[in-house]
C-alpha positions in Angstrom: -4.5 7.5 -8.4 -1.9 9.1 -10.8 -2.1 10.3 -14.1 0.7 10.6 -16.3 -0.3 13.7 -18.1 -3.0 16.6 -17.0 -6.4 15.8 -17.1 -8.1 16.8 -20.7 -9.7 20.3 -20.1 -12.0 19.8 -23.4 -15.4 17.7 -23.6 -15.4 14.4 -23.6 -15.3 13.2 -27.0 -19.1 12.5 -29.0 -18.8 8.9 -28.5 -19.8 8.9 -25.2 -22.1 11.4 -25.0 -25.3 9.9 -25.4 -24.3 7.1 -22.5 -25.1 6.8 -19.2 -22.6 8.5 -17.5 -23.7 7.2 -14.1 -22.9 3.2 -15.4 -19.2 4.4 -16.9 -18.6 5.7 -13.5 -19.6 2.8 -12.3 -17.4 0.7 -14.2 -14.7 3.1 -13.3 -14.8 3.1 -9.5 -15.3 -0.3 -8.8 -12.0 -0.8 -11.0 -10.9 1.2 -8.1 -11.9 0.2 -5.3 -11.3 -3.6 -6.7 -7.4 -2.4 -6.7 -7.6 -0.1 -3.7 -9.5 -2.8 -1.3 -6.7 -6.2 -2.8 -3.9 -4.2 -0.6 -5.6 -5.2 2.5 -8.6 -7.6 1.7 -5.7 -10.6 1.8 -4.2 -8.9 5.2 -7.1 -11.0 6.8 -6.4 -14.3 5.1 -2.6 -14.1 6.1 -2.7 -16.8 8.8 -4.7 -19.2 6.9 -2.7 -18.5 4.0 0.5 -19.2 6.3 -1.0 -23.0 7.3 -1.9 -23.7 4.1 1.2 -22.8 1.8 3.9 -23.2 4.2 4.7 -19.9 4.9 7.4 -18.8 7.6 6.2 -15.4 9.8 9.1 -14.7 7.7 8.5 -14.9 4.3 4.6 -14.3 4.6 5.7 -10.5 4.3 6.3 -11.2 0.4 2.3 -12.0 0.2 2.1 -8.3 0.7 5.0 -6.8 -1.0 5.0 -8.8 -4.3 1.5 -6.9 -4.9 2.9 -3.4 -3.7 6.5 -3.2 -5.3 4.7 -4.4 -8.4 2.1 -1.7 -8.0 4.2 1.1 -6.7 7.0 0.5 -8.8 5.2 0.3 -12.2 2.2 2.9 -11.5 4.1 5.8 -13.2 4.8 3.5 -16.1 1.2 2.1 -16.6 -0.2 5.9 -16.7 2.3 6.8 -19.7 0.8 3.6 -21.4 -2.3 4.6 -21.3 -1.7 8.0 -22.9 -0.4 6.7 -25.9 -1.9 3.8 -26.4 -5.6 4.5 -25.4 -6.6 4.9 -21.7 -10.0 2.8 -22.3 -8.0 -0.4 -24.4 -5.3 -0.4 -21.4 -7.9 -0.3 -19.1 -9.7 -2.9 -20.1 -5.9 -5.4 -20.9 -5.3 -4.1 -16.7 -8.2 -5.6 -15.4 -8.3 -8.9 -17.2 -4.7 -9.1 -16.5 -5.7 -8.2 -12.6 -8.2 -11.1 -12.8 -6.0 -13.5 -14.6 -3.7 -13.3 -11.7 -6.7 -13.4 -9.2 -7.9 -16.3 -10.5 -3.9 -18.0 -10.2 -4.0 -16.6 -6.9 -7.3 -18.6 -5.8 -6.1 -21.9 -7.0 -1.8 -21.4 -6.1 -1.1 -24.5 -4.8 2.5 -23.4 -3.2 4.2 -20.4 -2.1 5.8 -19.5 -5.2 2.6 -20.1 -7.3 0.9 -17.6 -5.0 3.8 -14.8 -5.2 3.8 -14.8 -8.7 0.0 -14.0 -8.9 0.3 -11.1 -6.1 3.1 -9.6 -9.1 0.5 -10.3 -11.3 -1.6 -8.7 -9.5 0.4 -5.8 -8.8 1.3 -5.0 -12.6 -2.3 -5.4 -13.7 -3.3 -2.7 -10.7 -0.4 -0.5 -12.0 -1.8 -0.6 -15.8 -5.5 -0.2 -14.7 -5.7 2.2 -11.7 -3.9 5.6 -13.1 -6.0 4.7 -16.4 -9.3 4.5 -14.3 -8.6 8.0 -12.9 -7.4 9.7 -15.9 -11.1 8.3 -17.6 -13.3 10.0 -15.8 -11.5 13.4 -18.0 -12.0 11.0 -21.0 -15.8 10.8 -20.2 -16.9 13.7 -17.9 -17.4 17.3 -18.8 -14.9 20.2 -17.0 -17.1 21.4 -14.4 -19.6 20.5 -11.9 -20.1 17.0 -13.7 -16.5 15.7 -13.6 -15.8 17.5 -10.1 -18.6 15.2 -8.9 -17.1 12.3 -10.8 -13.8 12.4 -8.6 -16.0 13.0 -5.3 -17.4 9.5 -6.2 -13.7 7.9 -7.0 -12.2 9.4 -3.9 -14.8 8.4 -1.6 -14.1 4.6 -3.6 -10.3 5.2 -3.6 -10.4 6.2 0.7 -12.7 3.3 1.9 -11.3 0.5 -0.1 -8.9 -0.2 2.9 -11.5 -0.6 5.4 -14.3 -2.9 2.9 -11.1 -5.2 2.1 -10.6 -5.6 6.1 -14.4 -6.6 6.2 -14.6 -8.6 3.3 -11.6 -10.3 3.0 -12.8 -11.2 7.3 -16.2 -12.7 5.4 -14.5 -14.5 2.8 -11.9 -16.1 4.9 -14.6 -16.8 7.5 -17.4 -18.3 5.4 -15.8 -19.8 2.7 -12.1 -20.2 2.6 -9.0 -18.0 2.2 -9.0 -18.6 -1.7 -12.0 -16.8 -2.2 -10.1 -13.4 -1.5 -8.9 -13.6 -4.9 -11.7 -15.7 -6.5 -14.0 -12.4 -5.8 -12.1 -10.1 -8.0 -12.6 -12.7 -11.1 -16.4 -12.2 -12.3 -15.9 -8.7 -11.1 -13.2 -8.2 -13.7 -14.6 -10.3 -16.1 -18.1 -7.8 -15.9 -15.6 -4.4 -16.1 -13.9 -5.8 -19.2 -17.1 -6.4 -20.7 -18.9 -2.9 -19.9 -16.0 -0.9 -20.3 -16.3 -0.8 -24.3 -20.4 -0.2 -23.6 -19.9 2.6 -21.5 -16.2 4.3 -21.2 -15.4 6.6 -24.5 -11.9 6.0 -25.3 -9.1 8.5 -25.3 -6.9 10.2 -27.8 -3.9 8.5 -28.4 -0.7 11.3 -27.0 2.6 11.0 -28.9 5.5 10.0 -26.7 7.6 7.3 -25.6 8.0 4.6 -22.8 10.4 5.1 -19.7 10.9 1.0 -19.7 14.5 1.0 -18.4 13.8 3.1 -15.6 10.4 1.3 -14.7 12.8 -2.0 -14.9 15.3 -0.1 -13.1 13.2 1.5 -10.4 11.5 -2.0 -9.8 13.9 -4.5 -9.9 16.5 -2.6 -7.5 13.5 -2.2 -5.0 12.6 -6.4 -5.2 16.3 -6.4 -4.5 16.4 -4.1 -1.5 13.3 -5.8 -0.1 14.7 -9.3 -0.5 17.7 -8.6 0.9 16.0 -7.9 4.6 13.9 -11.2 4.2 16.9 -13.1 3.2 18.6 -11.8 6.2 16.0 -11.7 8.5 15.8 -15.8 7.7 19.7 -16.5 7.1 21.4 -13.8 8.8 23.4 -10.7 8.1 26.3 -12.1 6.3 24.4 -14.3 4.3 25.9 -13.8 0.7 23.1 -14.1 -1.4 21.4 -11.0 0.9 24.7 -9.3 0.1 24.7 -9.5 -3.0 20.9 -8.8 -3.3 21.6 -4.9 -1.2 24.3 -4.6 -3.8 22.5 -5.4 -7.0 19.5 -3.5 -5.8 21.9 -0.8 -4.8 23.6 -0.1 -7.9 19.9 -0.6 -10.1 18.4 2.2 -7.7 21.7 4.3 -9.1 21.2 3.4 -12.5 17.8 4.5 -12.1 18.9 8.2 -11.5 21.5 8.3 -14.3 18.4 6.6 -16.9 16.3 9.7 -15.6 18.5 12.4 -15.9 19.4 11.2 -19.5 16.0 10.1 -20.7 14.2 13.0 -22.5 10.5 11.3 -21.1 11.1 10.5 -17.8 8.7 8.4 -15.8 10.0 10.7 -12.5 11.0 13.9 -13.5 14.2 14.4 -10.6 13.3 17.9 -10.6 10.4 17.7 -9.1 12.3 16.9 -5.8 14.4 20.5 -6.0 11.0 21.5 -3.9 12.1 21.4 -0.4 8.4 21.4 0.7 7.6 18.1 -1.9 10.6 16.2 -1.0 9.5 16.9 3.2 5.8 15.4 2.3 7.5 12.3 0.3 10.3 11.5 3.2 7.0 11.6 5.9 5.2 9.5 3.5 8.2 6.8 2.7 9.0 6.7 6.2 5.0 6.8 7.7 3.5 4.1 4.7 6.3 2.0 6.4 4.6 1.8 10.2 1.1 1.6 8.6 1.5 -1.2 6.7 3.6 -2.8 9.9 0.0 -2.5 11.6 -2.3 -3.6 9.0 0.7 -7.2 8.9 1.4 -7.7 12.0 -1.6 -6.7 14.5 -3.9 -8.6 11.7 -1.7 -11.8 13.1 -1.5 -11.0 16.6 -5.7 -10.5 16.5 -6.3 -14.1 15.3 -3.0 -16.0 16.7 -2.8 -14.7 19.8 -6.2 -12.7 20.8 -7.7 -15.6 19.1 -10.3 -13.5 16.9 -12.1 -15.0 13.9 -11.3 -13.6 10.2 -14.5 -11.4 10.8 -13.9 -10.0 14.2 -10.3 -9.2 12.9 -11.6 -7.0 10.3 -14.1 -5.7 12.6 -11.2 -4.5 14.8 -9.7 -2.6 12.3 -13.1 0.0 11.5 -11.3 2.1 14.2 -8.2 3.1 12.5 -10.3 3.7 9.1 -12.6 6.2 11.4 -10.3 7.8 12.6 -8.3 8.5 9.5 -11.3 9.6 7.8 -12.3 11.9 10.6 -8.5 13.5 10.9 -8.4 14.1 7.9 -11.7 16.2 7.1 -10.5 18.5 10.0 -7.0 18.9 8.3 -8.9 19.4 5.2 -11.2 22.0 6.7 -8.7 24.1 8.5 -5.4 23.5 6.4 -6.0 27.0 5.0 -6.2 28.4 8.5 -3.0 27.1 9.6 -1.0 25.6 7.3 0.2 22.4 6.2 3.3 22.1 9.3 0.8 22.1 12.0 -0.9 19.3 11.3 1.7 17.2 9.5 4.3 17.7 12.6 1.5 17.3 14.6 0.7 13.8 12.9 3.6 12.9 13.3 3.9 12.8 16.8 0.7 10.8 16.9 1.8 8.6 15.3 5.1 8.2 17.2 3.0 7.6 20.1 1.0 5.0 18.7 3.6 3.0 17.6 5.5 3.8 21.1 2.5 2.3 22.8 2.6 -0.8 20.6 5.8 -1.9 21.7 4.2 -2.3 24.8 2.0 -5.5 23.5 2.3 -8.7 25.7 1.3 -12.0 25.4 -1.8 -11.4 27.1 -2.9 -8.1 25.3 -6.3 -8.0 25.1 -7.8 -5.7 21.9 -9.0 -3.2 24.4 -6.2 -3.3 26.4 -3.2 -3.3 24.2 -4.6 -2.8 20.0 -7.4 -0.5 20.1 -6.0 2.8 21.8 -2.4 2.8 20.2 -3.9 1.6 16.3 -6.7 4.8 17.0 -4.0 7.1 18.2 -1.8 5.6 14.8 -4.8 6.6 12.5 -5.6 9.8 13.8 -2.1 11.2 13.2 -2.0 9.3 9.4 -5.3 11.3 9.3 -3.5 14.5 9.4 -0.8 14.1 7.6 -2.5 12.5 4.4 -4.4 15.6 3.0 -1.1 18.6 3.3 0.9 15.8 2.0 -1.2 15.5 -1.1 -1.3 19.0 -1.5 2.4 19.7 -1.4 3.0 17.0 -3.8 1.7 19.1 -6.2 1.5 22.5 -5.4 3.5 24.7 -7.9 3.8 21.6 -10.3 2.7 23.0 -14.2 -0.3 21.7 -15.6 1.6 18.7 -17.8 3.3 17.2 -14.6 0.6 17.3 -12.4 -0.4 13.4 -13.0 3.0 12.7 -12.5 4.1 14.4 -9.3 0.4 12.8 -7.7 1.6 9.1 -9.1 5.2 10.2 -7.6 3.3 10.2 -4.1 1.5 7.3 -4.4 4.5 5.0 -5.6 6.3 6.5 -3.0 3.4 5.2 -0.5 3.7 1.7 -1.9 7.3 1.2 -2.3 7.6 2.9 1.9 5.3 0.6 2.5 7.0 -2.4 1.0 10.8 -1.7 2.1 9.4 -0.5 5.5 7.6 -3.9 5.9 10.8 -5.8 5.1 12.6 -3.8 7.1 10.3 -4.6 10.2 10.3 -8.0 9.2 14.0 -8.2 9.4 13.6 -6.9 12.9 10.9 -9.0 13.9 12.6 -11.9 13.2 15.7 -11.7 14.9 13.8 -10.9 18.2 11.5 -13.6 17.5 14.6 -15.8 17.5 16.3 -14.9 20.1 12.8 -15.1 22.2 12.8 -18.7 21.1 16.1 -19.5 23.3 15.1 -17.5 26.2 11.6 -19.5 25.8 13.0 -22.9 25.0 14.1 -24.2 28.7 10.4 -24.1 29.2 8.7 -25.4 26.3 10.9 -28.5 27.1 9.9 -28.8 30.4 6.3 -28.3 30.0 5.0 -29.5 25.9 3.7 -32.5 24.8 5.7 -35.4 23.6 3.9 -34.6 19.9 4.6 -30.7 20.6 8.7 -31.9 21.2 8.7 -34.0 18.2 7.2 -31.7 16.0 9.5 -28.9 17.0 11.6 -26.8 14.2 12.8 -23.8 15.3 8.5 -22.5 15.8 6.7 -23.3 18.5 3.2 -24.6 17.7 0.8 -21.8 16.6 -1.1 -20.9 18.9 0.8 -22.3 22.1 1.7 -19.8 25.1 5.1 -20.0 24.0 4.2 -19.1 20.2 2.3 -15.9 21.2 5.5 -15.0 23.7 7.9 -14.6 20.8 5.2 -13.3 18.3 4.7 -10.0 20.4 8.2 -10.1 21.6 9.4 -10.3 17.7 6.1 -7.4 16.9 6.9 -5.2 20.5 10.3 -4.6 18.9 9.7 -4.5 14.9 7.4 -0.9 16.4 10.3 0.2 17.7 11.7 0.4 14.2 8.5 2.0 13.6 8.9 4.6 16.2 12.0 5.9 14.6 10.6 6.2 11.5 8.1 8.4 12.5 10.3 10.4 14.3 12.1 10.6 11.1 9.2 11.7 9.8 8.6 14.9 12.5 12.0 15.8 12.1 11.2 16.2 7.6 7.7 18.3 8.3 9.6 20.4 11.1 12.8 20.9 9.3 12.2 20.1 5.5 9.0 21.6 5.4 8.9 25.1 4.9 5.2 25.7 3.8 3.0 28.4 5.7 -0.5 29.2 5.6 -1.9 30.5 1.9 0.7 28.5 0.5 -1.5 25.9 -0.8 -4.2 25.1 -2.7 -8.0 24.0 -1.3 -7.6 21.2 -3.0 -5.6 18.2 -3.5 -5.7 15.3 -6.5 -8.6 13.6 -6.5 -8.1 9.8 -6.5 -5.0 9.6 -3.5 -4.9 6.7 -2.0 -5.7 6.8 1.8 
């Protein structure tokens, strides 16, 4: 993940040379993959959670984005605080503060109770994981050593997605929903207490705190985000989603002016002058957007509709993570052969398709028939994209902006991700409602007397007329999708400017994928 300042070319200090190195590692990457893996490890548990908080298909969308606008929006931020203050102390206040907020999580005994823990969450991942990365500098010499060091964390860092599908599937399965936060607690609890034993700690850097436009940045996003919810569940001219787009609006402006005046920017604005960098972080706002649309809603549709366990719904998402993985080693492997357009306009239209051909799911979708081609064709064109996208965010960028234009990518991935989801959502639920009406004539003439009585706008999970509107409401929240990733071809064709040789072998260790 990002680092707000360039990794420490010097040894690591004498403090932790005579420990074992492969233990601090340890202690480092399963920080790591503990953050990486909470993004999609609740995914899983969304339906139970749904039953058991009183969710609506509307507002379960904030289960996801309270954890990534916290994340995203304060990763930059949490970086900086960790260079002046001590990356191993901050690391170690991040995790207990990320299992604090587990722990809340696990017992939340309402909506709101739980929403406030995901924050939680979110802030404590956004102290810890740029910390985590910029450690391994901290405690591994230059060279071979270290280079194998961030092999380790980005082999963590890329499967975390796919071991949170399986495990949060287990946990939900065999236990309850709860325990997909009730994991991270010992877990935390045993970093906190080896980090001291086995992480050296940093030298403190001299600078200051970008806290107005972390606030900024932040709160104008939670605006932006709740203003779709609030509309998808009250309608466009609702006032308070009004007047949540404008608030958000104008913080998003204030944002820029804080940057341009501050002298120690969290996002140096210049970094977007590169034509090249801005085309990679419009394809990765608009793309982060459709994948977490897939990981939300085809997690639902596999256990409301298909009728899959928590397991078997993890299971069904090993293909996309293949497939990513595999794309991804070829871009890697023949980038320098072709260039970085090739595969991220090529990508592109993968993903276009996949999202083209989800719009196509029916009631009566089986996994084979309407989720497993379109997610695989989805994954293989995120697979190309990721690794030239990485490298352009920060090719050309000088040594002390390097951690910063890397943690520019990933917020960008997080906060795409959460204002795409809303976005979606808004979509998803004015179709759902308007499937409701064309559906209604027959759920009168054919439900239960208990079904009739107990009808409020939703028809009864997991009814016929339930799974009609639910992929009616998800057929045409992809088609939102679809034009985002054509957004996204139109950047790498257009913005992109990048040729073969252009770019380095290799990217930042630690991206999130």
């Amino acid at each position: 993940m990002a680092v707000s300042e360039t990794l420490s070319k010097s040894a690591p200090p004498e403090v932790g040379q005579g420990r074992s190195k492969g233990l601090a590692l340890t202690v480092i990457a399963a920080t790591q993959l503990m953050v990486v893996l909470d993004a999609t490890i609740v995914n899983i548990a969304l339906p139970h959670i749904k039953t058991a908080l009183g969710f609506s298909d509307t507002s379960l969308s904030w289960v996801i984005n309270a954890y990534t606008l916290a994340f995203g929006g304060l990763l930059l931020l949490g970086g900086r605080i960790g260079d002046i203050l001590g990356r191993r102390r901050v690391f170690v206040v991040g995790v207990l503060l990320f299992g604090l907020a587990s722990l809340i999580g696990g017992i939340a005994q309402d909506a709101g109770m739980l929403l406030a823990a995901r924050g939680l969450q979110g802030i404590g991942g956004a102290i810890c994981s740029p910390t985590a990365f910029a450690l391994i500098a901290t405690n591994f010499q230059e060279g071979p050593e270290r280079n194998r060091a961030f092999g380790v964390f980005s082999a963590v860092a890329g499967s975390g997605a796919a071991i949170g599908l399986l495990a949060g599937g287990a946990l939900t399965e065999y236990l309850n929903w709860r325990w997909v936060f009730f994991v991270n607690v010992p877990i935390a609890v045993l970093i906190a207490v080896a980090a001291p034993r086995f992480i050296s700690e940093s030298e403190r850097q001299e600078g200051r705190f970008d806290v107005p436009g972390a606030l900024a940045s932040t709160l104008g996003l939670v605006g932006l985000v709740y203003g779709f919810i609030r509309a998808a569940s009250d309608g466009w001219s609702d006032s308070v989603a009004l007047a949540s787009f404008a608030i958000g609006a104008l913080l998003i402006v204030a944002f820029v002016v804080i940057e341009r005046r501050t002298a120690q920017p969290i996002t140096p604005l210049h970094l977007f002058r590169n034509r090249n960098r801005t085309g990679g972080l419009i394809m990765m706002l608009c793309l982060a957007a459709a994948m977490f649309g897939i990981f939300f809603y085809i997690t639902i549709f596999a256990q409301t509709v298909i009728g899959y366990s928590p397991l078997k719904a993890g299971v069904a998402f090993l293909p996309i993570s293949v497939a990513i993985i595999v794309a991804a080693q070829l871009a890697s492997a023949f980038q320098a052969r072709y260039g970085p357009k090739v595969f991220m306009a090529g990508g592109a239209v993968l993903v276009a398709l996949g999202l083209i051909w989800l719009t196509q799911l029916k009631a009566d979708s089986s996994y084979l028939s309407g989720v497993l081609g379109p997610t695989v064709v989805f994954g293989f064109g995120m697979g190309l994209i990721f690794v030239p996208v990485m490298l352009l965010s920060v090719a050309g960028v000088s040594d002390h902006e390097t951690g910063a234009a890397s943690g520019l990518l990933n917020s960008t991935q997080q906060i795409g991700g959460a204002l795409g989801l809303s976005i979606l959502t808004t979509v998803f639920s004015t179709a759902a409602k308007d499937e409701v009406k064309t559906q209604l004539p027959d759920f009168q003439a054919h439900a239960t007397p208990a079904q009739l009585a107990s009808f409020k706008g939703e028809f009864p999970l997991g009814s016929p007329w339930y799974s009609q509107v639910l992929a009616h409401g998800i057929g045409q929240a992809f088609i939102v999708g679809a034009v985002l990733a054509v957004v996204a071809l139109l950047a790498a064709v257009f913005v992109v400017k990048a040729k073969a040789g252009d770019l380095p072998a290799e990217g930042p260790a630690g991206m999130a994928i």
